[in-house]
Predicted model as a PDB file, atoms N, CA, C, CB and O in Angstrom, pLDDT in the B-factor column:
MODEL        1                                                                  
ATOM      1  N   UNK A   1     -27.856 -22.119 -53.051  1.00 47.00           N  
ATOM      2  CA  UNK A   1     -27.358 -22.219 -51.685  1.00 47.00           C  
ATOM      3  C   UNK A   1     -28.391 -21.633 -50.725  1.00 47.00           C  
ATOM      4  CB  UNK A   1     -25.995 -21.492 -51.539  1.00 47.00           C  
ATOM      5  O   UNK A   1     -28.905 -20.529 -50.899  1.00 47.00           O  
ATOM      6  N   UNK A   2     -28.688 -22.521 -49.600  1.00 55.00           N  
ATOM      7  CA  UNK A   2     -29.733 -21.923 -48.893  1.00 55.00           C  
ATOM      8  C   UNK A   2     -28.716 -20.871 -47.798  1.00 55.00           C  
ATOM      9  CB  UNK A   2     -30.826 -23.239 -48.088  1.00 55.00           C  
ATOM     10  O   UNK A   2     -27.489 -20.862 -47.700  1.00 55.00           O  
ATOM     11  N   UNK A   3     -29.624 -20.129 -47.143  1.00 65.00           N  
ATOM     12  CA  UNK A   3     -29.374 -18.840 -46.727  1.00 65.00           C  
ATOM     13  C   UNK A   3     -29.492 -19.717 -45.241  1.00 65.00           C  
ATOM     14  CB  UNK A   3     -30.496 -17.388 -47.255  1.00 65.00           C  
ATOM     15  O   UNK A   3     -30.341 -20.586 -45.042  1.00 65.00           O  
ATOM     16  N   UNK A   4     -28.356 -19.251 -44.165  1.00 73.00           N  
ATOM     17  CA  UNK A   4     -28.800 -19.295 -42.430  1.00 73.00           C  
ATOM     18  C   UNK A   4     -27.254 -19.028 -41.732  1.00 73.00           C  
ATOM     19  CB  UNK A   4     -29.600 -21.209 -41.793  1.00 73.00           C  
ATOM     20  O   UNK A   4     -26.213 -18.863 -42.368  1.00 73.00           O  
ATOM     21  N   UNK A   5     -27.350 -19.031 -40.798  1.00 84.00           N  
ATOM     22  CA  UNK A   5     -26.535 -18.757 -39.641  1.00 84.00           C  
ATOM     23  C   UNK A   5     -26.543 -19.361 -38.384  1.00 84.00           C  
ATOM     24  CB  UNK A   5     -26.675 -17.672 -39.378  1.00 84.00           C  
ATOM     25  O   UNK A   5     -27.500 -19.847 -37.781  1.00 84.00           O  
ATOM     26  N   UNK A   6     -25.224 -19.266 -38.014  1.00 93.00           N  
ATOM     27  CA  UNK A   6     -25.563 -20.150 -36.643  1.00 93.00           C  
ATOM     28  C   UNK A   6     -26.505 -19.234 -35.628  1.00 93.00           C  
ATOM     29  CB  UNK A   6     -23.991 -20.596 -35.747  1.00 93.00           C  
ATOM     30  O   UNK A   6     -26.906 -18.073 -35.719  1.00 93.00           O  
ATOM     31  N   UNK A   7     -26.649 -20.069 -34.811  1.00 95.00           N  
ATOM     32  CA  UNK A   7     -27.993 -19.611 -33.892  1.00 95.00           C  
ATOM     33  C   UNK A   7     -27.401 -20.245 -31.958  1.00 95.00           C  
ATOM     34  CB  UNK A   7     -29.931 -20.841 -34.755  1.00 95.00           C  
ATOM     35  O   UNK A   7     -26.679 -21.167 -31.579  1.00 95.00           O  
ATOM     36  N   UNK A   8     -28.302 -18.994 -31.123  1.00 96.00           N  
ATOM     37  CA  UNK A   8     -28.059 -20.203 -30.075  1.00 96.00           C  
ATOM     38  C   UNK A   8     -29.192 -20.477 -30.112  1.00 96.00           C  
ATOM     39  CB  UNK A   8     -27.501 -20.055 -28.623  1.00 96.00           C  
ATOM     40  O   UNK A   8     -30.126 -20.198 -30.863  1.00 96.00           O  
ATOM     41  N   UNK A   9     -28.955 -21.543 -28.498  1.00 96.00           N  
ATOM     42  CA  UNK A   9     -30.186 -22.184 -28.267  1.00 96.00           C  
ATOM     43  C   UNK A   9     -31.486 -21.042 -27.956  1.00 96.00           C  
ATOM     44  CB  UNK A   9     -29.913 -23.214 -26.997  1.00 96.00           C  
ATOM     45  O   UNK A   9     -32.601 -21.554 -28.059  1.00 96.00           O  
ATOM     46  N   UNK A  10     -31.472 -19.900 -27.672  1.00 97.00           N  
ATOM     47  CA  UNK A  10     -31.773 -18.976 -27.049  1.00 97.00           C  
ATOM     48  C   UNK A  10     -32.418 -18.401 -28.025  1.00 97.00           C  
ATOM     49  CB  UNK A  10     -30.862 -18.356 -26.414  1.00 97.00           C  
ATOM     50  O   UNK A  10     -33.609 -18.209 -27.779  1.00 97.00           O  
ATOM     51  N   UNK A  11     -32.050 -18.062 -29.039  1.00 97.00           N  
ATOM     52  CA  UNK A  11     -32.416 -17.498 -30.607  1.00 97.00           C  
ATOM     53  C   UNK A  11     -33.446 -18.156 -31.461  1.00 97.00           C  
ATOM     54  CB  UNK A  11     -31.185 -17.580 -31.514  1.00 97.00           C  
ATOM     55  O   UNK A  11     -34.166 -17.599 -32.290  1.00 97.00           O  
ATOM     56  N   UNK A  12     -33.403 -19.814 -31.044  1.00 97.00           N  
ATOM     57  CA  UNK A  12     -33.877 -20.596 -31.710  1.00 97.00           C  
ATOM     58  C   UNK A  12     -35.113 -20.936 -31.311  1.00 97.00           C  
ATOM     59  CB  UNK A  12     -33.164 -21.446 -31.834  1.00 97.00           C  
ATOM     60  O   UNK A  12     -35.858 -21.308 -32.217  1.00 97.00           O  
ATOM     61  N   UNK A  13     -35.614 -20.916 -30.063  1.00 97.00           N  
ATOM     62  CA  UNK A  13     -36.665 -21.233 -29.206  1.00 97.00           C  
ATOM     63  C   UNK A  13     -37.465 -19.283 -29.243  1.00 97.00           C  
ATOM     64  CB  UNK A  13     -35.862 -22.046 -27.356  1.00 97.00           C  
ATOM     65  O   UNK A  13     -38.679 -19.227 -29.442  1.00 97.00           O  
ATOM     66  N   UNK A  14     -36.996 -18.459 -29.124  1.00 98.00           N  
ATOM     67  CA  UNK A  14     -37.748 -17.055 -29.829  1.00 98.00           C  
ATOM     68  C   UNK A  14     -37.855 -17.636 -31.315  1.00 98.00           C  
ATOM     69  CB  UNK A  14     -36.664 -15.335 -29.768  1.00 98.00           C  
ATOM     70  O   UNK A  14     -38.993 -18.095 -31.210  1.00 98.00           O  
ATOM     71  N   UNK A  15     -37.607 -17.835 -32.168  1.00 98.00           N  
ATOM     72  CA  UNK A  15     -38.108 -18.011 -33.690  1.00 98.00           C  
ATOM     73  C   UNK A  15     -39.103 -18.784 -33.878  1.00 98.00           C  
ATOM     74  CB  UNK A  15     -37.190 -18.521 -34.577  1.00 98.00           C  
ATOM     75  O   UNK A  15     -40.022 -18.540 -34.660  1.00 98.00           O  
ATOM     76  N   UNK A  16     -38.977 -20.045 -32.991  1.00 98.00           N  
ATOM     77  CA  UNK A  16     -40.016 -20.473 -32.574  1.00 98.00           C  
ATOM     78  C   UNK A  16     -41.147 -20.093 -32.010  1.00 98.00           C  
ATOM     79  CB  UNK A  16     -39.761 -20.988 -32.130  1.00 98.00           C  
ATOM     80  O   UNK A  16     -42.195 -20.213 -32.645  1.00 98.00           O  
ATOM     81  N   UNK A  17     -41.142 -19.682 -31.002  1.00 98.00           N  
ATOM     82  CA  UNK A  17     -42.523 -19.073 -30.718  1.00 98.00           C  
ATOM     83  C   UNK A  17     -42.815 -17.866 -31.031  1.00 98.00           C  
ATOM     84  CB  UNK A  17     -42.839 -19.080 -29.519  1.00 98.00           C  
ATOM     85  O   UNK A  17     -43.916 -17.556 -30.574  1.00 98.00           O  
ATOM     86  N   UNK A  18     -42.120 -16.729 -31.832  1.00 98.00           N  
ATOM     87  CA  UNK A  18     -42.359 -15.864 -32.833  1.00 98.00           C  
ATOM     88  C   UNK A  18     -43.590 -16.674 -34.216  1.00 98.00           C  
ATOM     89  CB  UNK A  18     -40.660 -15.459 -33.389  1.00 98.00           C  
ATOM     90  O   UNK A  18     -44.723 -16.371 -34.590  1.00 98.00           O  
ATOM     91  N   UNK A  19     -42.530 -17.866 -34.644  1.00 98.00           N  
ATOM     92  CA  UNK A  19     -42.921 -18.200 -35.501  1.00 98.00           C  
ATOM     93  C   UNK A  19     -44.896 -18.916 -35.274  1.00 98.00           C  
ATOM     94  CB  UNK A  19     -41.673 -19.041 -35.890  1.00 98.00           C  
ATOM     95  O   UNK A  19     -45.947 -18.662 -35.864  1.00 98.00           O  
ATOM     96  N   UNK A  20     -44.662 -19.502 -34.551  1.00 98.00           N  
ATOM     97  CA  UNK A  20     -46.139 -19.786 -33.760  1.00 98.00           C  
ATOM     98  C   UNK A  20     -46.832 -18.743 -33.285  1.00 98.00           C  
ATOM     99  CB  UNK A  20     -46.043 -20.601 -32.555  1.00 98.00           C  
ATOM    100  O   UNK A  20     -48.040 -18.851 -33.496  1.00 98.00           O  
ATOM    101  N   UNK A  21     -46.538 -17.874 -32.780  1.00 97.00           N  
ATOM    102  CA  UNK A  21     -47.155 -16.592 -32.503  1.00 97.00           C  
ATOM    103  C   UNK A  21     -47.737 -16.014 -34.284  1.00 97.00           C  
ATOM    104  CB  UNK A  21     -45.767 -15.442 -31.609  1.00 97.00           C  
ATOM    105  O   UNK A  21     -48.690 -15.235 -34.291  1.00 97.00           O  
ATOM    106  N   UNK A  22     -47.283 -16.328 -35.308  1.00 95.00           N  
ATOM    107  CA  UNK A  22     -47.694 -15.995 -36.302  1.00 95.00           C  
ATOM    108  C   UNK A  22     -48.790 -16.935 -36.903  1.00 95.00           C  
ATOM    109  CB  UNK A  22     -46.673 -15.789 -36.979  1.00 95.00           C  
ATOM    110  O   UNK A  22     -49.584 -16.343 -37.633  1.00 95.00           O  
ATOM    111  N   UNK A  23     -48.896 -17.619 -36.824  1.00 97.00           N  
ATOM    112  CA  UNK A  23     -49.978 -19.039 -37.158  1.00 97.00           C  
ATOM    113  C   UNK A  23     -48.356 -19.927 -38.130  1.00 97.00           C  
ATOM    114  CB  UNK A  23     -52.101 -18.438 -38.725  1.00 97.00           C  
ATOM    115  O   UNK A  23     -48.191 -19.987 -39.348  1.00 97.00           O  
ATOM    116  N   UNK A  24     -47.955 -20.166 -37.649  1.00 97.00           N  
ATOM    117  CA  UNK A  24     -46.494 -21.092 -38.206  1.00 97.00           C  
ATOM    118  C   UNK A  24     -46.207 -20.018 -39.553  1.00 97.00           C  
ATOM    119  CB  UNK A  24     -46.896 -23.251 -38.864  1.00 97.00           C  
ATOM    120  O   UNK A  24     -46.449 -20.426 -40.689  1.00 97.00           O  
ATOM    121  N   UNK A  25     -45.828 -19.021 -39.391  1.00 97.00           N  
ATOM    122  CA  UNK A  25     -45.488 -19.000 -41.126  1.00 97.00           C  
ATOM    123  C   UNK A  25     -44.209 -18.929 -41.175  1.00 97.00           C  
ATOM    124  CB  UNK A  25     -46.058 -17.743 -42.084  1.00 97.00           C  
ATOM    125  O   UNK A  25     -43.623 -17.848 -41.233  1.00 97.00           O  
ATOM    126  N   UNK A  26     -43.650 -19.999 -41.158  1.00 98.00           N  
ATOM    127  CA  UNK A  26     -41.768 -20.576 -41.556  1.00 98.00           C  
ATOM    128  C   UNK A  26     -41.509 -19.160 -42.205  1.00 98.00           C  
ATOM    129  CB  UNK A  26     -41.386 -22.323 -43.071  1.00 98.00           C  
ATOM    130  O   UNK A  26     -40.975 -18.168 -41.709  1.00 98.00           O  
ATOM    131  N   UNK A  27     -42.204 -19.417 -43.835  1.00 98.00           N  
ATOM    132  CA  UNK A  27     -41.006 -18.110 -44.387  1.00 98.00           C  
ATOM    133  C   UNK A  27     -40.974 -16.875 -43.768  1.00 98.00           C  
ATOM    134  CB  UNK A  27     -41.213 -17.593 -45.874  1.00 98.00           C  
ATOM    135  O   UNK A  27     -40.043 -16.116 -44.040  1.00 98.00           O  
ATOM    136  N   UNK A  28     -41.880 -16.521 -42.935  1.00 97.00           N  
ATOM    137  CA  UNK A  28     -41.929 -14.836 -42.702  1.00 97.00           C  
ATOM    138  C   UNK A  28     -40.869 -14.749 -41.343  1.00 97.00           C  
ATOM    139  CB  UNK A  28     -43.854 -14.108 -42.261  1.00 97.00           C  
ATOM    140  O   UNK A  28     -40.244 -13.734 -41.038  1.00 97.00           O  
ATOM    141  N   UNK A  29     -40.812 -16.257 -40.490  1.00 98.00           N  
ATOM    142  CA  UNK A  29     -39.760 -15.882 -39.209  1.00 98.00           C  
ATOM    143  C   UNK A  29     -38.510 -16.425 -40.332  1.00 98.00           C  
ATOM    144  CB  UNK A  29     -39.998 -16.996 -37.267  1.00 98.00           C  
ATOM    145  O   UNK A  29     -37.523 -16.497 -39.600  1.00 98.00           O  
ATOM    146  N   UNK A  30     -38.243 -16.677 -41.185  1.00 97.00           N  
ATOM    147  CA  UNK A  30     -36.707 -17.028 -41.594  1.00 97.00           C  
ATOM    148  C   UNK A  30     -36.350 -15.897 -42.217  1.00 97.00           C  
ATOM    149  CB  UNK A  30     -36.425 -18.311 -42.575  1.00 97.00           C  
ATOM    150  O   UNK A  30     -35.164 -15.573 -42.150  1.00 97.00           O  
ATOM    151  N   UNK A  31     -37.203 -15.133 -42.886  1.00 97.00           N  
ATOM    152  CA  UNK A  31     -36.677 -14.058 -43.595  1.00 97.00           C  
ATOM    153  C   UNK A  31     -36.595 -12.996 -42.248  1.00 97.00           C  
ATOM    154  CB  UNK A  31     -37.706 -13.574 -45.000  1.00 97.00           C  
ATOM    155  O   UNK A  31     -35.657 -12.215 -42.096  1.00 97.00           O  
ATOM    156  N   UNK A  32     -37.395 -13.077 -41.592  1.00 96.00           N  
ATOM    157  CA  UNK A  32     -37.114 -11.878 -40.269  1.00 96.00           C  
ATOM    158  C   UNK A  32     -35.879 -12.422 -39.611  1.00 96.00           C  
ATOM    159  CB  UNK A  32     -38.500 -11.748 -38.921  1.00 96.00           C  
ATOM    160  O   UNK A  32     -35.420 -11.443 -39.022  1.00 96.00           O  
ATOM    161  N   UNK A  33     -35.298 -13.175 -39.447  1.00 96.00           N  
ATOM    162  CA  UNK A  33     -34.452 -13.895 -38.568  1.00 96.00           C  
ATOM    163  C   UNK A  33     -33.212 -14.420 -39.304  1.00 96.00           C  
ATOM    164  CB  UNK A  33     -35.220 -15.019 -37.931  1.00 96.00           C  
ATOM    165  O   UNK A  33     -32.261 -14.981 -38.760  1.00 96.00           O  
ATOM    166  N   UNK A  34     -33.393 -14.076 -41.067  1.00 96.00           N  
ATOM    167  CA  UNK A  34     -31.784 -14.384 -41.342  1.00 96.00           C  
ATOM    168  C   UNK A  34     -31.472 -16.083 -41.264  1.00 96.00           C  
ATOM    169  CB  UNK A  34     -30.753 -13.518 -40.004  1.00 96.00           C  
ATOM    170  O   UNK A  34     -30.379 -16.442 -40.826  1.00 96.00           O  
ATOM    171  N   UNK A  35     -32.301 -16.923 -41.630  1.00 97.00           N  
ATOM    172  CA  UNK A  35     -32.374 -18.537 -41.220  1.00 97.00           C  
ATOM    173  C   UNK A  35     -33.188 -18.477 -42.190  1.00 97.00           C  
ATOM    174  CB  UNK A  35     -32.872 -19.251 -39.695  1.00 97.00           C  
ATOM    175  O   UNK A  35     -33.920 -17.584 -42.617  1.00 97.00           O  
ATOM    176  N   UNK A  36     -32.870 -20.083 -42.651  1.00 96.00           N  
ATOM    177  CA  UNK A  36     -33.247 -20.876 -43.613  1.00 96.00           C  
ATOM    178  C   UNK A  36     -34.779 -21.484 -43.537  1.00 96.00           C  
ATOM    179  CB  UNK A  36     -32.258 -21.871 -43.626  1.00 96.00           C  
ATOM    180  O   UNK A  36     -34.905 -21.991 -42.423  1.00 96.00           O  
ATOM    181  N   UNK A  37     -35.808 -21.601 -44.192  1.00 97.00           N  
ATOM    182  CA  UNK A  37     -36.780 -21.975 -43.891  1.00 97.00           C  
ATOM    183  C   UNK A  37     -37.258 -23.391 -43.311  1.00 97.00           C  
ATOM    184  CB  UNK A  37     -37.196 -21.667 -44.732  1.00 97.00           C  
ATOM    185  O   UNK A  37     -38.222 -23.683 -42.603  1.00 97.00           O  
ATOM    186  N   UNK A  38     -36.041 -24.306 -43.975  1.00 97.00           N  
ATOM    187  CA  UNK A  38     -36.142 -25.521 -43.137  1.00 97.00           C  
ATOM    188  C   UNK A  38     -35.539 -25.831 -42.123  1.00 97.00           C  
ATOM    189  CB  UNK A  38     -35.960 -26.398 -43.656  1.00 97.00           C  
ATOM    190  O   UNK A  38     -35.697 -26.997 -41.761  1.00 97.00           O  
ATOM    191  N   UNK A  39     -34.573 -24.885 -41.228  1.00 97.00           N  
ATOM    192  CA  UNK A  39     -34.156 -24.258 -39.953  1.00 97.00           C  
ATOM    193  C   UNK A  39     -35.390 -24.692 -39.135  1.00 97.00           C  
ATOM    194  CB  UNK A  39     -33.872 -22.551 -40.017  1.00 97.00           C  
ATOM    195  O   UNK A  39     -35.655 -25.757 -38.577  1.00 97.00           O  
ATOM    196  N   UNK A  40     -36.138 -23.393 -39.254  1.00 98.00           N  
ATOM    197  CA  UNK A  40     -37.239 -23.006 -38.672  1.00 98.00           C  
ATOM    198  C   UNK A  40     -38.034 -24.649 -38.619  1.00 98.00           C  
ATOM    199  CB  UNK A  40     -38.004 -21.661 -39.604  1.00 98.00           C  
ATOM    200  O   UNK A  40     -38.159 -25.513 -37.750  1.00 98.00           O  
ATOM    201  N   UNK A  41     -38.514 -24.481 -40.239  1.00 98.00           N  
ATOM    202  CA  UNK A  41     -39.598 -25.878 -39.911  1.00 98.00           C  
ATOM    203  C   UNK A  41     -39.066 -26.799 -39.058  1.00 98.00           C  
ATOM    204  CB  UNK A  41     -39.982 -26.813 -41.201  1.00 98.00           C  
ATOM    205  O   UNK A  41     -39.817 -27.221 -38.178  1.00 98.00           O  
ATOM    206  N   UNK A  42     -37.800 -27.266 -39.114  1.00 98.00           N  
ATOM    207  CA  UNK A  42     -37.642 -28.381 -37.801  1.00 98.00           C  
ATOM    208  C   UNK A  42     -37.108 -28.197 -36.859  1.00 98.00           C  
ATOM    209  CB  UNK A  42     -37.086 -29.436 -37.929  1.00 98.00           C  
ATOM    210  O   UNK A  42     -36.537 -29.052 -36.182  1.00 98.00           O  
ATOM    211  N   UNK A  43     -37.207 -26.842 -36.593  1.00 98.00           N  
ATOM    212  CA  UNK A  43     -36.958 -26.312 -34.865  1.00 98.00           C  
ATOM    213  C   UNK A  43     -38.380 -26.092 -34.029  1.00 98.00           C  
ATOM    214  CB  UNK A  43     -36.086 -24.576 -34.808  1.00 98.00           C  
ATOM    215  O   UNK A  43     -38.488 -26.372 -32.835  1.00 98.00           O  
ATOM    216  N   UNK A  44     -39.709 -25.416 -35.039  1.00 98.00           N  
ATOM    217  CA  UNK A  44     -40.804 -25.718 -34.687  1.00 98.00           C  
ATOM    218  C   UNK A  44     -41.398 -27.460 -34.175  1.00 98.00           C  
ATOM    219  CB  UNK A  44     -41.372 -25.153 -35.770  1.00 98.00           C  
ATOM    220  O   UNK A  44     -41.879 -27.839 -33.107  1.00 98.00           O  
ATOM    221  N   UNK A  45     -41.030 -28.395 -35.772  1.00 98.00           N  
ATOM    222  CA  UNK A  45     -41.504 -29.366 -35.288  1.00 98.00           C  
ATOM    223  C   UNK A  45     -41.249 -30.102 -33.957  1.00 98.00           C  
ATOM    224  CB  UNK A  45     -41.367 -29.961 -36.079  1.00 98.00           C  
ATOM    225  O   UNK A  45     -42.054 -30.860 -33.416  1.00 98.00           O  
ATOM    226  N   UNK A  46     -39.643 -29.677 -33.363  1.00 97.00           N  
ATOM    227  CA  UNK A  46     -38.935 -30.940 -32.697  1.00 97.00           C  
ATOM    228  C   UNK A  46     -39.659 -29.696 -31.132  1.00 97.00           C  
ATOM    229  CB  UNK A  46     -36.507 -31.402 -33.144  1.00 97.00           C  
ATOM    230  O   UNK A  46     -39.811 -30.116 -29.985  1.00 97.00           O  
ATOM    231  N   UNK A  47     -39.867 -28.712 -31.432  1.00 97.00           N  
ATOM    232  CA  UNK A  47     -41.154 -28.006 -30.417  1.00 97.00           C  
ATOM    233  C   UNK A  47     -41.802 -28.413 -29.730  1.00 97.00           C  
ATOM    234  CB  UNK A  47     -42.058 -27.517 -30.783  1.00 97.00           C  
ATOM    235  O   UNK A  47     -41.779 -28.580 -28.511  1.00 97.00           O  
ATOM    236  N   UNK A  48     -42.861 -28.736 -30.958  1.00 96.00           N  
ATOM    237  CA  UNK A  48     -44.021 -29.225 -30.847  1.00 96.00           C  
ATOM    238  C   UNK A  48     -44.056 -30.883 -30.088  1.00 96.00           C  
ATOM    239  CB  UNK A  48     -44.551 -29.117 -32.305  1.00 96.00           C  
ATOM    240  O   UNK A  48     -44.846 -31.321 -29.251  1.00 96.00           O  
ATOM    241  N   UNK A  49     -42.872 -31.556 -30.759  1.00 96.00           N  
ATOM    242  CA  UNK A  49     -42.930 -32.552 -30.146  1.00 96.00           C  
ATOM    243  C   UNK A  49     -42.306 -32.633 -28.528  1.00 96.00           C  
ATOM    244  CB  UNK A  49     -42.390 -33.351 -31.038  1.00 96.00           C  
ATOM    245  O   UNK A  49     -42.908 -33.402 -27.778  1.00 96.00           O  
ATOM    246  N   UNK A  50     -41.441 -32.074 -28.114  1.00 94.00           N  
ATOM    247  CA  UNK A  50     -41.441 -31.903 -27.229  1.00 94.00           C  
ATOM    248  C   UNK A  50     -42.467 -31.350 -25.899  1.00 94.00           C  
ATOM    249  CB  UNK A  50     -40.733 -31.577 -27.547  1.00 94.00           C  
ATOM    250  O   UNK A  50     -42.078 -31.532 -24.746  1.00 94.00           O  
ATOM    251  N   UNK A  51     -43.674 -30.730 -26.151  1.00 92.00           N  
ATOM    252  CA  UNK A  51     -44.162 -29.896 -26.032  1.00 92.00           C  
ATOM    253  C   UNK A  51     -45.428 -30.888 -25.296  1.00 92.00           C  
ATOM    254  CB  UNK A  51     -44.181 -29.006 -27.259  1.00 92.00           C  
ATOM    255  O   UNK A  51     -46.086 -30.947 -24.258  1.00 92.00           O  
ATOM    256  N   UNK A  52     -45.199 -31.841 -27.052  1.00 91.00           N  
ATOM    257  CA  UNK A  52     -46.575 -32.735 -26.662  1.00 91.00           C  
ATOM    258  C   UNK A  52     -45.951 -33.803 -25.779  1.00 91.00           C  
ATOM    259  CB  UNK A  52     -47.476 -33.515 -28.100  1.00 91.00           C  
ATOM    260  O   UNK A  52     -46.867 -34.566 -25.474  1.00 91.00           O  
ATOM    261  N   UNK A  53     -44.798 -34.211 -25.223  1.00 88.00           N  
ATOM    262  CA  UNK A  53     -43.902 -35.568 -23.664  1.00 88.00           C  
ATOM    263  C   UNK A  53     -44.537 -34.582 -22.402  1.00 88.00           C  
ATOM    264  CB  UNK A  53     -41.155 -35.636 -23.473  1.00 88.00           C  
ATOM    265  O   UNK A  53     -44.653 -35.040 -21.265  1.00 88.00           O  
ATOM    266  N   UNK A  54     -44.974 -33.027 -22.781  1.00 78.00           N  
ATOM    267  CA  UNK A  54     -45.130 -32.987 -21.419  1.00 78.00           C  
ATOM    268  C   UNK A  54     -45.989 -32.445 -20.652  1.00 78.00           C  
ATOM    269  CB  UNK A  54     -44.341 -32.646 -21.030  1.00 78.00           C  
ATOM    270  O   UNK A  54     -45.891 -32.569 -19.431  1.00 78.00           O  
TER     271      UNK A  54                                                      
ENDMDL                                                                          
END                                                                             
């Protein structure tokens, strides 16, 4: 069973750029943050893509 919790939007966008602030390292913001590692990976990606519309 993977490990996470709900999140707000607010929580999720800090893990994110925590997590980027680290050079992406998924596991080290999911284990700091109590979230699942593929949480993270596609809260970064959908980021990034956003990031790059604007």
């Amino acid at each position: 069973m993977t490990k996470g919790r709900k999140t707000t939007w607010e929580e999720r966008i800090q893990i994110v750029l925590d997590c980027l602030g680290s050079g992406k390292d998924y596991q080290e913001a999911a284990n700091t943050y109590n979230v699942s590692y593929q949480q993270v990976y596609q809260w970064v990606k959908k980021y990034e893509v956003a990031e790059m519309k604007h």
